[in-house]
MIVOBA-108610 format. One record per residue (C-alpha): residue in one letter; y, x, z. Coordinates in steps of 0.02 Angstrom, whole numbers, plus 50000, padded with zeros to 5 digits. Each point is the difference from the previous one (the first is absolute). Example, Ala and Ser with C-alpha at 12.3 -4.5 7.8 and 13.67 -1.06 7.14 Angstrom:
2
a497755061550390 s501725006949967 
REM end
This chain:
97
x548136357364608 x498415007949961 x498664989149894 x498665007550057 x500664994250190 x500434981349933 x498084998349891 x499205008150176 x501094983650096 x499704988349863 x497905002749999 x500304999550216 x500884982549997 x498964993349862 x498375006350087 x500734996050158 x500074979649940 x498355000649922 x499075005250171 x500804986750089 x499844985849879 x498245006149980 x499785000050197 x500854980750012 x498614993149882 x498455009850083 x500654993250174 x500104981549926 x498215002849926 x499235007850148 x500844986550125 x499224984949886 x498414990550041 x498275003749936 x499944980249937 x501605001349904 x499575016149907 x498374992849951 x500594985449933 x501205007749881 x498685014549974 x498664985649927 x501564992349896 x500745016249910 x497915004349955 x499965019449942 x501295012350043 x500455004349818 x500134979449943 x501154998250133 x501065015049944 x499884996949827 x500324981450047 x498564992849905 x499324988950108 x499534983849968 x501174985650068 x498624987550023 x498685000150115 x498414988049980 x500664990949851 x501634995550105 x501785007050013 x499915012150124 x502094998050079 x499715018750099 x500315006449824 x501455000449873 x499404998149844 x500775005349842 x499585004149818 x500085016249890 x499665006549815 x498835013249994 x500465011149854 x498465009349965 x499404981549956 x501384989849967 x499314987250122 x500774991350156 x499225005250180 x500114993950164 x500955009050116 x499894996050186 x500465006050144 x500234998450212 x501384985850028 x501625005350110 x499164986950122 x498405008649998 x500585016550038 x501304994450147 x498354998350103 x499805016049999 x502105008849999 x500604990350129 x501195003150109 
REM end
């Protein structure tokens, strides 16, 4: 067989999955309630500390338990930082079924 017909099938199934995975998760976000998606937009803070997963795992001086918490070395400084991030229970307020 060709392998310029199996790449051109390969890039249509792969591209194929991607839209509808894609589709599943802005269907769950666009079906959710405005009080849920503020809550865990006030909890995650900035976009880029919640991608990075920077964020800090307590809140007020006390464990916050809508975060996992976790610890890192940063090697530009050979330091340990905090790494926190959305907790599985957190985010199934949002991707549920």
């Amino acid at each position: 067989m060709d392998w310029e017909i199996i790449s051109k099938l390969v890039v249509l199934y792969v591209g194929g999955f991607f839209t509808i995975m894609f589709g599943a998760i802005g269907l769950k976000f666009l079906f959710t309630t405005s009080h849920n998606y503020r809550q865990i937009h006030e909890i995650s803070g900035s976009f880029s500390s919640a991608l990075k997963g920077t964020n800090s795992a307590f809140n007020n001086g006390s464990r916050d338990n809508r975060k996992k918490a976790g610890l890192a070395i940063d090697l530009r400084t050979n330091t340990w930082i905090e790494q926190g991030t959305l907790s599985d229970d957190s985010l199934d307020s949002i991707f549920r079924s």
